[in-house]
Biopython code that builds the backbone (N, CA, C, O; Angstrom):
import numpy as np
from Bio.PDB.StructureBuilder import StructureBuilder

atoms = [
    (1, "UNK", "N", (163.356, -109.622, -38.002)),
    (1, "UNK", "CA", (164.321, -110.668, -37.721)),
    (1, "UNK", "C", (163.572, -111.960, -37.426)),
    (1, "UNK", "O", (162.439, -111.912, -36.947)),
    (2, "UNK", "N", (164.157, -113.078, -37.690)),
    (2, "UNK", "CA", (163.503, -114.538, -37.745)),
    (2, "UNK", "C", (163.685, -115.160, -36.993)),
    (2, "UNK", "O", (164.900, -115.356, -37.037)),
    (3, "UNK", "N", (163.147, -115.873, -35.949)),
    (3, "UNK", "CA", (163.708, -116.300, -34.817)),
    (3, "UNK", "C", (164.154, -117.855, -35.223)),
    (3, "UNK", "O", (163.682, -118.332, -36.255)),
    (4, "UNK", "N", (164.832, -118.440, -34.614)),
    (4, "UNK", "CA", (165.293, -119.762, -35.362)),
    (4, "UNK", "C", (165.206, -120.357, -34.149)),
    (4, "UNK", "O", (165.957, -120.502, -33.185)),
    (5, "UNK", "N", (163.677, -120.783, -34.550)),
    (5, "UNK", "CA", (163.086, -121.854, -33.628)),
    (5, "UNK", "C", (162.689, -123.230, -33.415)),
    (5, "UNK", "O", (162.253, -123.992, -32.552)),
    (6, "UNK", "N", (163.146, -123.159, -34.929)),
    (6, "UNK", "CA", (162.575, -124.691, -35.549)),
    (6, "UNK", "C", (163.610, -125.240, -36.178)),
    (6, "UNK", "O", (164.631, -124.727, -36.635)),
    (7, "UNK", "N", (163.052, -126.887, -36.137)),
    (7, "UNK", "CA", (164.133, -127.692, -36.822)),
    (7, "UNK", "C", (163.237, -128.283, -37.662)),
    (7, "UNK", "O", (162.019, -128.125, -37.736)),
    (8, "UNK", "N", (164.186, -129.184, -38.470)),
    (8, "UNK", "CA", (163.341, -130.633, -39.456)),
    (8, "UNK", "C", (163.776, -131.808, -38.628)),
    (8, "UNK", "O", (164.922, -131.702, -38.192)),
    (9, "UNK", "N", (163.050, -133.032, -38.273)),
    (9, "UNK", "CA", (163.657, -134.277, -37.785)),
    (9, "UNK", "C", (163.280, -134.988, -38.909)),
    (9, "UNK", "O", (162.749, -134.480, -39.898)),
    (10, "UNK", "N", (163.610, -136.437, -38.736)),
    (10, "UNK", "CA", (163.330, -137.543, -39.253)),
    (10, "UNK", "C", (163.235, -138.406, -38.485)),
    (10, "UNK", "O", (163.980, -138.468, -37.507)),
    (11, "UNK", "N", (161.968, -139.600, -38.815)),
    (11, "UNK", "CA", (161.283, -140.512, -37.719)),
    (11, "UNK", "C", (161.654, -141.774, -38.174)),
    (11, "UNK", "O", (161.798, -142.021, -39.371)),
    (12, "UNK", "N", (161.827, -142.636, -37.227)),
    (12, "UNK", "CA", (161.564, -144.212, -38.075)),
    (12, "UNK", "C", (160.448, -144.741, -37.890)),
    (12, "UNK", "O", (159.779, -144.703, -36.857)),
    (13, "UNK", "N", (160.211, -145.230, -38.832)),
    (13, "UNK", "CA", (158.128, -146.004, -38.611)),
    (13, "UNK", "C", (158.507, -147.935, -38.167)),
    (13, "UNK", "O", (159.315, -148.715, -38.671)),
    (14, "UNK", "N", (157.562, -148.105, -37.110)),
    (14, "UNK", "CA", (157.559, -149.841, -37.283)),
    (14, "UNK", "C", (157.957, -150.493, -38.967)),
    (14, "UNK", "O", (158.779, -151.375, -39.216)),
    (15, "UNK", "N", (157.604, -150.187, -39.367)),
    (15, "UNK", "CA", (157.514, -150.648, -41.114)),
    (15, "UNK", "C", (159.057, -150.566, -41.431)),
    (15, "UNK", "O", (159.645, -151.279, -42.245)),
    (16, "UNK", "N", (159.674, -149.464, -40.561)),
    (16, "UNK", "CA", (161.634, -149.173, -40.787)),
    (16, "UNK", "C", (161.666, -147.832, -41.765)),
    (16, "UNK", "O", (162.677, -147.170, -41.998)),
    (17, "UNK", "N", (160.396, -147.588, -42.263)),
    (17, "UNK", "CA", (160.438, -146.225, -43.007)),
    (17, "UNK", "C", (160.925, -144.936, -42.643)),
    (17, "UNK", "O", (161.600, -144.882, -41.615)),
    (18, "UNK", "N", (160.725, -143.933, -43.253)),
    (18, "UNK", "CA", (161.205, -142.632, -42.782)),
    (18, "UNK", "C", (160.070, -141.395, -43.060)),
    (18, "UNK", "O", (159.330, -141.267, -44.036)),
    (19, "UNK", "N", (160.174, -140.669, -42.049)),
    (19, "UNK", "CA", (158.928, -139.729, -41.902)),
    (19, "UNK", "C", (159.729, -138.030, -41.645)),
    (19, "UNK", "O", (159.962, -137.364, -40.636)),
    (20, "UNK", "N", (159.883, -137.891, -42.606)),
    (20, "UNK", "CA", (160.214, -136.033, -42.176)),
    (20, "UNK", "C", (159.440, -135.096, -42.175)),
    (20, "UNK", "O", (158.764, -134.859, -43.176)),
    (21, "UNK", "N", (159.337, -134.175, -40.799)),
    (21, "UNK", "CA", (158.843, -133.081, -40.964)),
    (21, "UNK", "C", (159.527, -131.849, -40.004)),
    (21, "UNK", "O", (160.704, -131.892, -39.647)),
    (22, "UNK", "N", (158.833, -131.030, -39.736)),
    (22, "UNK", "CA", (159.232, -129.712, -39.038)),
    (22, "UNK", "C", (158.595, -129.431, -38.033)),
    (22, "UNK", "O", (157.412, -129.771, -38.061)),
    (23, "UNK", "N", (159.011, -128.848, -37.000)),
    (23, "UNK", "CA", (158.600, -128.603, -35.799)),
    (23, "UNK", "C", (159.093, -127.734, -34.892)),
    (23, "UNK", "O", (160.321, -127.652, -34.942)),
    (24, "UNK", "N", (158.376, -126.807, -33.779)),
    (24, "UNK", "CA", (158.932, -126.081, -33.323)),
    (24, "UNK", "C", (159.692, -126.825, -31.852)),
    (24, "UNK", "O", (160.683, -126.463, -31.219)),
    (25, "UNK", "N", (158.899, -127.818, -31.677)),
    (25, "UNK", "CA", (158.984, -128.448, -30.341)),
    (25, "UNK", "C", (158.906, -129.744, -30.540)),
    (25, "UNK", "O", (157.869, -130.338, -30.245)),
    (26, "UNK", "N", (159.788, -130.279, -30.975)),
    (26, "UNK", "CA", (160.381, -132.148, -31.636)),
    (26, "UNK", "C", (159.659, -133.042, -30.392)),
    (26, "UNK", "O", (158.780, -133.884, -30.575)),
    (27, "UNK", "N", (160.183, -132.696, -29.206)),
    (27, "UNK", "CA", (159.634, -133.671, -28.625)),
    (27, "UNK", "C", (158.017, -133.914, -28.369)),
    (27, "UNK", "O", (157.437, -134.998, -28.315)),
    (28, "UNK", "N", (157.458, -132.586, -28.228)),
    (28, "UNK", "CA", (155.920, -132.836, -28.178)),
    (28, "UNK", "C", (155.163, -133.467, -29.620)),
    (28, "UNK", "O", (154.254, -134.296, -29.670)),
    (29, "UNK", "N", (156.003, -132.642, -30.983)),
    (29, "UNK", "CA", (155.376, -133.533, -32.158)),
    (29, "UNK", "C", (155.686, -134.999, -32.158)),
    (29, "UNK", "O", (154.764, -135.720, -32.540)),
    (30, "UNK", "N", (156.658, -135.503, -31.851)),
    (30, "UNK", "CA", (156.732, -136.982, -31.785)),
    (30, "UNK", "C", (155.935, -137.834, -30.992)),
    (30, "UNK", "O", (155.737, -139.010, -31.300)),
    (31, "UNK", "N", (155.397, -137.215, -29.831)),
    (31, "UNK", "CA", (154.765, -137.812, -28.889)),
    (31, "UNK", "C", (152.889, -137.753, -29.455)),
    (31, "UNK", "O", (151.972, -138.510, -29.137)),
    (32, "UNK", "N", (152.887, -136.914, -30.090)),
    (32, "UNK", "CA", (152.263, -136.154, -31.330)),
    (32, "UNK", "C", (151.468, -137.866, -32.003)),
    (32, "UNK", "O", (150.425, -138.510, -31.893)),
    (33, "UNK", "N", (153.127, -137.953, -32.866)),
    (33, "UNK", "CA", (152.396, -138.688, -33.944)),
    (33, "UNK", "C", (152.492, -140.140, -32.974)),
    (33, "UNK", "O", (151.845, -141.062, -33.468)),
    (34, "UNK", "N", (153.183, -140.465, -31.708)),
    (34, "UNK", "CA", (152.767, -141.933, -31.298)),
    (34, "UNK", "C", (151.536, -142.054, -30.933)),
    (34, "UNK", "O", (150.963, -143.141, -30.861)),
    (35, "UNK", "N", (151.103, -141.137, -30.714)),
    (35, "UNK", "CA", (149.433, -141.221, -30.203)),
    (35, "UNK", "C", (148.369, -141.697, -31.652)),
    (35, "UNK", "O", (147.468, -142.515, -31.837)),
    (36, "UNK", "N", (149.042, -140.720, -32.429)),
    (36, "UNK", "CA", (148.144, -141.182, -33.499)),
    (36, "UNK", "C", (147.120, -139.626, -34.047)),
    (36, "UNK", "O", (146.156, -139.566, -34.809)),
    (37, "UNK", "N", (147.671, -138.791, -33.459)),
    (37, "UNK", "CA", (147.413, -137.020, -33.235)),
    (37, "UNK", "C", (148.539, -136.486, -34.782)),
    (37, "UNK", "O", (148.446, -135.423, -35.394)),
    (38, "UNK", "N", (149.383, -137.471, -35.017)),
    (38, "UNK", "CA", (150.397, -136.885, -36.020)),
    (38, "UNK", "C", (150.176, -136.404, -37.654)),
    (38, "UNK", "O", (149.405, -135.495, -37.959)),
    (39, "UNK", "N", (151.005, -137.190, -38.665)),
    (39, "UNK", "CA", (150.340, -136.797, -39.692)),
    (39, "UNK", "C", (149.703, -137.758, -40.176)),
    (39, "UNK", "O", (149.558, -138.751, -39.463)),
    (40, "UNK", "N", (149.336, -137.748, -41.055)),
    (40, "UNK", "CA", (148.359, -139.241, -41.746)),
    (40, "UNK", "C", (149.363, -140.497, -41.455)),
    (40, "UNK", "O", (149.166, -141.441, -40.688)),
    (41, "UNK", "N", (150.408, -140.259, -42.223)),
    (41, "UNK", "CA", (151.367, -141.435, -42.994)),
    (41, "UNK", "C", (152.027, -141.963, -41.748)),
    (41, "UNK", "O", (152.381, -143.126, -41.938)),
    (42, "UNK", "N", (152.388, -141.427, -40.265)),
    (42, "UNK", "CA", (152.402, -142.414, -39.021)),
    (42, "UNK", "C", (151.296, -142.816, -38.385)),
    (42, "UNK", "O", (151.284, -143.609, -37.444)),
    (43, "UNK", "N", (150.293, -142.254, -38.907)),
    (43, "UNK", "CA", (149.304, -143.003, -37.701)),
    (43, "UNK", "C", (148.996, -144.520, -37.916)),
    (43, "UNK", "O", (148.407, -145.213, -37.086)),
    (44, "UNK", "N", (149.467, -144.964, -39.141)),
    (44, "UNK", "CA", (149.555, -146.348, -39.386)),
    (44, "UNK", "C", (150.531, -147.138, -39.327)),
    (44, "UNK", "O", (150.448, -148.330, -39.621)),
    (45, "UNK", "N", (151.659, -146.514, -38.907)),
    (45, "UNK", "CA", (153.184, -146.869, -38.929)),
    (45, "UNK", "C", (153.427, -146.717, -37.668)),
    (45, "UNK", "O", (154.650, -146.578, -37.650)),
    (46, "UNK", "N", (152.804, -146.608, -35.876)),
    (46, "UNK", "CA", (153.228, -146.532, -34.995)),
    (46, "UNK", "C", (153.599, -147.774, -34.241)),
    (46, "UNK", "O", (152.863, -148.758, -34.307)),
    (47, "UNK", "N", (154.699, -147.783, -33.529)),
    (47, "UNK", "CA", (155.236, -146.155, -32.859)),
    (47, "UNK", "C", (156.317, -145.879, -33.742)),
    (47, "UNK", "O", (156.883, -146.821, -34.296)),
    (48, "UNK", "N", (156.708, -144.598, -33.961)),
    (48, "UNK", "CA", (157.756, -144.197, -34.402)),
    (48, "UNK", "C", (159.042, -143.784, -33.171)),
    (48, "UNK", "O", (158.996, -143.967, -31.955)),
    (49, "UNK", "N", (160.205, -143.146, -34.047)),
    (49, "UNK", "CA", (161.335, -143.631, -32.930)),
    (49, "UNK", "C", (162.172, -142.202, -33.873)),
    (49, "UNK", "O", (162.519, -142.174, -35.054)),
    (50, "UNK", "N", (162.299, -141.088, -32.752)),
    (50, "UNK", "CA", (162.915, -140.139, -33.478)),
    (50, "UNK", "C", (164.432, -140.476, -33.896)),
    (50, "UNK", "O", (165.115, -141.065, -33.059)),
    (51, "UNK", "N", (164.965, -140.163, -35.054)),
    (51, "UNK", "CA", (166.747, -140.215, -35.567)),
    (51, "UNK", "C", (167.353, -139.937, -35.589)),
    (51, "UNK", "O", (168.490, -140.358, -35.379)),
    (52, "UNK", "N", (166.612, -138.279, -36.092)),
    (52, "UNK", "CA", (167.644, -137.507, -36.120)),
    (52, "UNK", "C", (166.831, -135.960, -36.103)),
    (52, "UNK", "O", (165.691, -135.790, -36.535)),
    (53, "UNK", "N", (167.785, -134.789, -35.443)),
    (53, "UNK", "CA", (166.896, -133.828, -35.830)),
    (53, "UNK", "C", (168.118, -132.553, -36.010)),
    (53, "UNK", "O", (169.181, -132.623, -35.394)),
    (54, "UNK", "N", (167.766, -131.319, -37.011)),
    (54, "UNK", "CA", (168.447, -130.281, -37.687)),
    (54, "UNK", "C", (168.825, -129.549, -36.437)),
    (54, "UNK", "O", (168.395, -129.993, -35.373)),
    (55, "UNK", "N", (169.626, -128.414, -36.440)),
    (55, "UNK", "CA", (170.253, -127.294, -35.849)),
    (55, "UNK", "C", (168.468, -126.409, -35.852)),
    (55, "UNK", "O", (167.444, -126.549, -36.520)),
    (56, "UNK", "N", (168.790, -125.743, -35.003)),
    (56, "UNK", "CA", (167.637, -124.965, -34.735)),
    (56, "UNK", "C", (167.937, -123.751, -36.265)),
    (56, "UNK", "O", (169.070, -123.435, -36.631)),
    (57, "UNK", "N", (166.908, -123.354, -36.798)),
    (57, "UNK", "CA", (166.778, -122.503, -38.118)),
    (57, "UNK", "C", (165.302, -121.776, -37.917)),
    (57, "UNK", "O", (164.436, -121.912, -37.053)),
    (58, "UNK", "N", (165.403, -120.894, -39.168)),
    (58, "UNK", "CA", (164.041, -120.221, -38.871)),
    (58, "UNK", "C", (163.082, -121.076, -39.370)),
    (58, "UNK", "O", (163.417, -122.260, -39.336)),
    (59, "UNK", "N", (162.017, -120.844, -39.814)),
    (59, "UNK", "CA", (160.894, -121.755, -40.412)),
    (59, "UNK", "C", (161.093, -122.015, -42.033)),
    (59, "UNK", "O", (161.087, -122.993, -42.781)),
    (60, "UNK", "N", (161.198, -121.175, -42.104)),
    (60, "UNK", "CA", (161.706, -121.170, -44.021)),
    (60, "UNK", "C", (163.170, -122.136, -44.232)),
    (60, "UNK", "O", (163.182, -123.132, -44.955)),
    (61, "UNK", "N", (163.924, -121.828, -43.753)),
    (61, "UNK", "CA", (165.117, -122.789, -43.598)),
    (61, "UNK", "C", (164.831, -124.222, -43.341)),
    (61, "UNK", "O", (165.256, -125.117, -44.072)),
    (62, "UNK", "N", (163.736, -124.522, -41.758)),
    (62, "UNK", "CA", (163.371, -125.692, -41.706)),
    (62, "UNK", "C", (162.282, -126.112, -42.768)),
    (62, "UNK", "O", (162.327, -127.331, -42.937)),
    (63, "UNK", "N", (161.494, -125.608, -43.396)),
    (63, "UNK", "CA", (161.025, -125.838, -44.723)),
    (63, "UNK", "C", (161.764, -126.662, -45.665)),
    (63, "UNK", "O", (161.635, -127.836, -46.012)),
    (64, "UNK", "N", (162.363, -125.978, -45.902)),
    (64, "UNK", "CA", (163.572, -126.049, -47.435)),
    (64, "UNK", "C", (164.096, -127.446, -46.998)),
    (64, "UNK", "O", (164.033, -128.377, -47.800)),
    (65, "UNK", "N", (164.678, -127.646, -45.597)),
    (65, "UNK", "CA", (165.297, -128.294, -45.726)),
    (65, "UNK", "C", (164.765, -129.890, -45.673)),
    (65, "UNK", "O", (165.449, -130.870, -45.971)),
    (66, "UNK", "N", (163.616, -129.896, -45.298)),
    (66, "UNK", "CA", (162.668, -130.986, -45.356)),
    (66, "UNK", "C", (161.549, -131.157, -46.615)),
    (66, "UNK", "O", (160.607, -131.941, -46.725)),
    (67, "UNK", "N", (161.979, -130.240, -47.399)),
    (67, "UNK", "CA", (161.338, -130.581, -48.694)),
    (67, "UNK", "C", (163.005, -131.284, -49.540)),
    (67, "UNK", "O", (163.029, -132.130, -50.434)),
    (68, "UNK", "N", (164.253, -130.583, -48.878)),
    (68, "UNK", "CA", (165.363, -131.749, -49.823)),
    (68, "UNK", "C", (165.522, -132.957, -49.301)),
    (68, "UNK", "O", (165.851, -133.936, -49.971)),
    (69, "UNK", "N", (165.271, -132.973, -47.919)),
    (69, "UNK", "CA", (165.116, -134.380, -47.676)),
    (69, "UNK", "C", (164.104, -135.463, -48.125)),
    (69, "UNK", "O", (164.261, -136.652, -48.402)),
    (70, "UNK", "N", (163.073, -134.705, -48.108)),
    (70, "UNK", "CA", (161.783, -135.727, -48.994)),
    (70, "UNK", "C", (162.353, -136.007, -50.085)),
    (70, "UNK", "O", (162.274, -137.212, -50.324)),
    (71, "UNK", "N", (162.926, -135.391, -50.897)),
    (71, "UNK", "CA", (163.414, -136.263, -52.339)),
    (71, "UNK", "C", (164.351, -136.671, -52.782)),
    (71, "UNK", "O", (164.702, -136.553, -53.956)),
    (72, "UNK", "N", (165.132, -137.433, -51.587)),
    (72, "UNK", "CA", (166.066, -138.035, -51.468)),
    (72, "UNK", "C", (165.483, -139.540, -51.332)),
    (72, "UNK", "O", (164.378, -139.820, -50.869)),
    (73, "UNK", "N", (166.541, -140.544, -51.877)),
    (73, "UNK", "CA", (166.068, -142.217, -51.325)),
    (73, "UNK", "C", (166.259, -142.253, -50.105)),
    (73, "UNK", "O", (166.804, -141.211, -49.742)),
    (74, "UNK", "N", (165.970, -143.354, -48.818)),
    (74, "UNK", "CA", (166.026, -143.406, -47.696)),
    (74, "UNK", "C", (167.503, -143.317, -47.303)),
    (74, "UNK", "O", (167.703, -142.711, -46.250)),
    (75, "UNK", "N", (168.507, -143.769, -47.895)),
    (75, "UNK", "CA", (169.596, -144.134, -47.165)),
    (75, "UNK", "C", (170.570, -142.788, -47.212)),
    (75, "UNK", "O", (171.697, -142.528, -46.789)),
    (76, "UNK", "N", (169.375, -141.949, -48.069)),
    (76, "UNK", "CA", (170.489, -140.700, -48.216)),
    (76, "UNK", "C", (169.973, -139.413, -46.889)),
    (76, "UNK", "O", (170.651, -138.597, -46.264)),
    (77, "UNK", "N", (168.504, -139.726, -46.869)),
    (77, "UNK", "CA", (167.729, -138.739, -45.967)),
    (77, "UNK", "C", (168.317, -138.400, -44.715)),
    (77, "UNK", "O", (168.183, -137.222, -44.383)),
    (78, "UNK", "N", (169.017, -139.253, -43.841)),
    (78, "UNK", "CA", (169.709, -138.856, -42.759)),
    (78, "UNK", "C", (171.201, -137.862, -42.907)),
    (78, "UNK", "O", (171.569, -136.969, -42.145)),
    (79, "UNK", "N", (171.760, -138.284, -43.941)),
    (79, "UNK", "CA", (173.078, -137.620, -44.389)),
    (79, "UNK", "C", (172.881, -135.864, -44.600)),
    (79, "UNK", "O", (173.499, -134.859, -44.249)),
    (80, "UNK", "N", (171.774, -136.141, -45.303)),
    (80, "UNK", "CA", (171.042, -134.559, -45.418)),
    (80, "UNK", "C", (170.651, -133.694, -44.551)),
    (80, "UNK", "O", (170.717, -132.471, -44.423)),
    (81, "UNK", "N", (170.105, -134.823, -43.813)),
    (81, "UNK", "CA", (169.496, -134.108, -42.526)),
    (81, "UNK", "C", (170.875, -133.619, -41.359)),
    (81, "UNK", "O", (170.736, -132.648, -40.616)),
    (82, "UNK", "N", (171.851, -134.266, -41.370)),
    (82, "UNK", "CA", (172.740, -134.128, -40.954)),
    (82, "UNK", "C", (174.015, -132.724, -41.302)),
    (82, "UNK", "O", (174.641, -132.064, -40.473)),
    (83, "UNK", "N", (174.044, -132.653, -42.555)),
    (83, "UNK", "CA", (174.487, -131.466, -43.738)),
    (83, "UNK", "C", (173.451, -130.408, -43.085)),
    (83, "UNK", "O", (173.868, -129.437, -42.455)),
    (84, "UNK", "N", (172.306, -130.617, -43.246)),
    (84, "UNK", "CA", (171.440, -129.384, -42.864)),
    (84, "UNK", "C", (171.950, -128.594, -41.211)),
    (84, "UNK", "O", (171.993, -127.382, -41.000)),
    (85, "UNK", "N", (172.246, -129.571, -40.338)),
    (85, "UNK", "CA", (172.530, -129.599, -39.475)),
    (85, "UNK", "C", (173.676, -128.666, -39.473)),
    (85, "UNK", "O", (173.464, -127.689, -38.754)),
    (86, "UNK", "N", (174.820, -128.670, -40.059)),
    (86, "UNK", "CA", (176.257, -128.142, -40.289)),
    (86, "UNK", "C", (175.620, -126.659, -40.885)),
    (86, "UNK", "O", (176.168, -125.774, -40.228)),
    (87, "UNK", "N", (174.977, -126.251, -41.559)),
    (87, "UNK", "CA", (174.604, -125.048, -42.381)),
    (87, "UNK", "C", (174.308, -124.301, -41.439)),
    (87, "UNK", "O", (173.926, -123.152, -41.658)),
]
sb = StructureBuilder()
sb.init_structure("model")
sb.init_model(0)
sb.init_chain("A")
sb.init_seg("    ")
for serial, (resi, resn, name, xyz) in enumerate(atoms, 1):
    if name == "N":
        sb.init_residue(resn, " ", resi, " ")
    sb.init_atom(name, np.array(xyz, "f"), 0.0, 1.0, " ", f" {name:<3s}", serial, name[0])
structure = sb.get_structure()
């Protein structure tokens, strides 16, 4: 059985961009990438400013669902993330 521990969020960057990933513990990864500890693509975009984040899911679920949000345009990525949320 899978424990559903994780979510996907989405970040906003100084720049106004968008940064999705997965995490078991949202608030420590965010604090994560303001330091500059995060992934590549905020450590140049800080501080970031969390938006939004999924229903708790297993890891594979939070996977999936942050690989459909990556290939979405920006204005759609929150809507998704939001849908994911409802599932």
């Amino acid at each position: 059985m899978s424990e559903k521990n994780w979510a996907a969020y989405l970040l906003r960057c100084s720049d106004n961009s968008l940064y999705c990933g997965v995490s078991k513990n949202i608030e420590k990864r965010v604090v994560e990438h303001n330091s500059g500890m995060g992934a590549k693509y905020t450590r140049s975009r800080r501080p970031v400013v969390l938006v939004g984040t999924s229903r708790h899911m297993t890891k594979g679920e939070a996977l999936k669902l942050e690989y459909r949000i990556k290939q979405l345009p920006a204005d759609k990525k929150i809507v998704e993330l939001e849908k994911g949320a409802c599932h």
